[in-house]
C-alpha positions as a Markdown table, in Angstrom:
| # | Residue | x | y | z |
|---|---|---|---|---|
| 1 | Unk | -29.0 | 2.3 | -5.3 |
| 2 | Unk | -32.4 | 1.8 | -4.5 |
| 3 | Unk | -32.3 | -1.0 | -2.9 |
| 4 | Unk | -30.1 | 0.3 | -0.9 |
| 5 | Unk | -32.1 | 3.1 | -0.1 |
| 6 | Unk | -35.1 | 1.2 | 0.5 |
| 7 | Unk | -32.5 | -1.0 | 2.9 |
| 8 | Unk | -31.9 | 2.3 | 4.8 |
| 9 | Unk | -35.0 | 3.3 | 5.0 |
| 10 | Unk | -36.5 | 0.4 | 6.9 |
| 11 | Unk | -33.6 | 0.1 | 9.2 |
| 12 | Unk | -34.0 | 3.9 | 9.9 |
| 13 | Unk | -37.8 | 3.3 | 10.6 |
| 14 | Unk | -36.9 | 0.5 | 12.9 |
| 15 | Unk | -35.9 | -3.0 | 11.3 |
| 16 | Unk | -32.5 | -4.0 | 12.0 |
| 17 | Unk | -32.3 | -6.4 | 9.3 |
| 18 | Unk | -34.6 | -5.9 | 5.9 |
| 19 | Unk | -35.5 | -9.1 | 4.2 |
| 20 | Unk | -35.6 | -9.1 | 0.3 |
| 21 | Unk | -39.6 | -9.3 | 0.7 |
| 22 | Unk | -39.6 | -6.4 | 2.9 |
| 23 | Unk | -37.5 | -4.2 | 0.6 |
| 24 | Unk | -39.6 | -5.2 | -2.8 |
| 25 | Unk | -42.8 | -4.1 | -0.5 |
| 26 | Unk | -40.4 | -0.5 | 0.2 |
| 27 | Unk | -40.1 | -0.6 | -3.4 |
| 28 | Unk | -43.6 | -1.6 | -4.9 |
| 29 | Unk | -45.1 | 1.2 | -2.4 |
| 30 | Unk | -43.5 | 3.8 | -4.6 |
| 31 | Unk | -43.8 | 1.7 | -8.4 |
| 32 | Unk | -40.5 | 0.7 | -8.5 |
| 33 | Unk | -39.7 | -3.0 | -9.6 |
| 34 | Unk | -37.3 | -4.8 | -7.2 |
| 35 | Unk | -34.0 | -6.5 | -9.7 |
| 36 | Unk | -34.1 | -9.8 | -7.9 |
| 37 | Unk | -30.7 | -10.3 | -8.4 |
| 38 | Unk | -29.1 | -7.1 | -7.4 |
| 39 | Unk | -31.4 | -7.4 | -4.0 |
| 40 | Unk | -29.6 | -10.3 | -3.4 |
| 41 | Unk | -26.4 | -9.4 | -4.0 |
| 42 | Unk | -27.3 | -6.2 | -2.0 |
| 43 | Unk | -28.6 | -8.6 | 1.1 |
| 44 | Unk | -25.6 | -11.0 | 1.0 |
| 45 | Unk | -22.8 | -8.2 | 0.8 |
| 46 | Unk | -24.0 | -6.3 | 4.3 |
| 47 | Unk | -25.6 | -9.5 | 6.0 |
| 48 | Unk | -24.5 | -9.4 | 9.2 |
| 49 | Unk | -23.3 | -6.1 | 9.3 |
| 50 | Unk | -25.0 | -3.0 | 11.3 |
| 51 | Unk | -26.2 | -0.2 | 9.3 |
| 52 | Unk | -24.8 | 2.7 | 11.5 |
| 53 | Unk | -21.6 | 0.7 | 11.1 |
| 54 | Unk | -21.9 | 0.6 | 7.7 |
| 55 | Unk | -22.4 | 4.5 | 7.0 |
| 56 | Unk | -19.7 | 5.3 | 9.2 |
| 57 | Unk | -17.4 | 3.6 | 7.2 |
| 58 | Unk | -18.9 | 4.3 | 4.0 |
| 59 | Unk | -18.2 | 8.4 | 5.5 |
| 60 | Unk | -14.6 | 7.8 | 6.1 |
| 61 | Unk | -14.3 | 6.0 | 2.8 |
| 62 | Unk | -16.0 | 9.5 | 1.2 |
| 63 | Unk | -13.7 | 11.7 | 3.6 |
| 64 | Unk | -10.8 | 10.2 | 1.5 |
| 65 | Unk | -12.6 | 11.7 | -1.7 |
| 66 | Unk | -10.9 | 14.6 | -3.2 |
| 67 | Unk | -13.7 | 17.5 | -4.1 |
| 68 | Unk | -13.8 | 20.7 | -5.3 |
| 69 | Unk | -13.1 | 22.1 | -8.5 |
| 70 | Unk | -9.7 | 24.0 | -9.8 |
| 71 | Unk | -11.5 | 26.3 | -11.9 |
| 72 | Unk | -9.4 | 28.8 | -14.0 |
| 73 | Unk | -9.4 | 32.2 | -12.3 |
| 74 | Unk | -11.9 | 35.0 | -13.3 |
| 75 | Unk | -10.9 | 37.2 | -15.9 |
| 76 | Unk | -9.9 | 40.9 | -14.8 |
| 77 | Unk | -12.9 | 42.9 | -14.8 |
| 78 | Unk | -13.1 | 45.7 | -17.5 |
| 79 | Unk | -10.4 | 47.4 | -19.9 |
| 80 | Unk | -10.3 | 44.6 | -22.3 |
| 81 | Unk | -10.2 | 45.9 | -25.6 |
| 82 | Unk | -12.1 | 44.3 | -29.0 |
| 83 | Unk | -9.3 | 42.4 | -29.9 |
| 84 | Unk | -9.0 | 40.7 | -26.2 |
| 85 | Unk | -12.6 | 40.3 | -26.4 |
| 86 | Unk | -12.2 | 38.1 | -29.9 |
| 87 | Unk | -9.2 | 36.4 | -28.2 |
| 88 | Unk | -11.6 | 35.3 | -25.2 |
| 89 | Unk | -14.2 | 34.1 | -27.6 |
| 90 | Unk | -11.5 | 32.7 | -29.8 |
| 91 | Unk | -10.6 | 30.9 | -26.5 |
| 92 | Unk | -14.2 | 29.6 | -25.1 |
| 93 | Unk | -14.3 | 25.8 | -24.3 |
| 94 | Unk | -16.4 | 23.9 | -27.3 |
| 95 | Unk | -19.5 | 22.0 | -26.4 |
| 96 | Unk | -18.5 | 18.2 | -26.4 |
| 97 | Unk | -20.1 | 16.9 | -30.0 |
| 98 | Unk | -21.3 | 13.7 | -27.8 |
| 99 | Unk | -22.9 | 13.7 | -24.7 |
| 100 | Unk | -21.8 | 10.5 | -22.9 |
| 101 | Unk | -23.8 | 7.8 | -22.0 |
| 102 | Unk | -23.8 | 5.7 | -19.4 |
| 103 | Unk | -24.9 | 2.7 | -20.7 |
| 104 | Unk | -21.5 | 1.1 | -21.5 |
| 105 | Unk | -20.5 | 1.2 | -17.5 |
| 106 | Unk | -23.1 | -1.6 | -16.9 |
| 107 | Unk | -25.4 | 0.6 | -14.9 |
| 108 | Unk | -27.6 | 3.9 | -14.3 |
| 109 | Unk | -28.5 | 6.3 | -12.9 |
| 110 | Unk | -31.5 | 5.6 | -11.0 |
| 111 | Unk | -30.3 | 1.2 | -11.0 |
């Protein structure tokens, strides 16, 4: 992802086509160390290709996204007795006992 960014961020200041040195230079500016091979893979999956090109299609592709929750409805307000009240609380979600981790799906947040 930041390559990527650091991709679209040269292109939008004016270079149609980024070189891997130009993107680590992006990068380095802000103290970020450039994965050699993910730049390349990066550089050889959109060579060729325009960047405008490239986020329209990658907004159609999101357009096709569902979004939006389904959320349960809110509760009527008021008149709930004590013994709806323990009910509801009976009836609250648990907190997870793991928090995931994305370390298992072969990259992270900020990769």
């Amino acid at each position: 992802m930041k390559h990527l960014a650091a991709f679209l961020l040269l292109g939008l200041a004016g270079n149609t086509s980024p070189s891997a040195a130009d993107i680590k230079k992006v990068l380095s500016s802000v103290g970020i160390e450039a994965d050699d091979e993910r730049l390349s893979q990066l550089l050889s999956e959109i060579e060729g290709k325009d960047i405008s090109e490239l986020i329209a299609a990658g907004s159609q592709k999101l357009a096709s996204v569902p979004s939006g929750g389904a959320g349960g409805a809110a509760p009527a307000a008021g008149g709930a007795s004590a013994g709806g009240a323990t009910e509801a609380a009976a009836e609250a979600p648990k907190e997870e006992e793991k928090e995931e981790s994305d370390d298992d799906m072969g990259f992270g947040l900020f990769d």
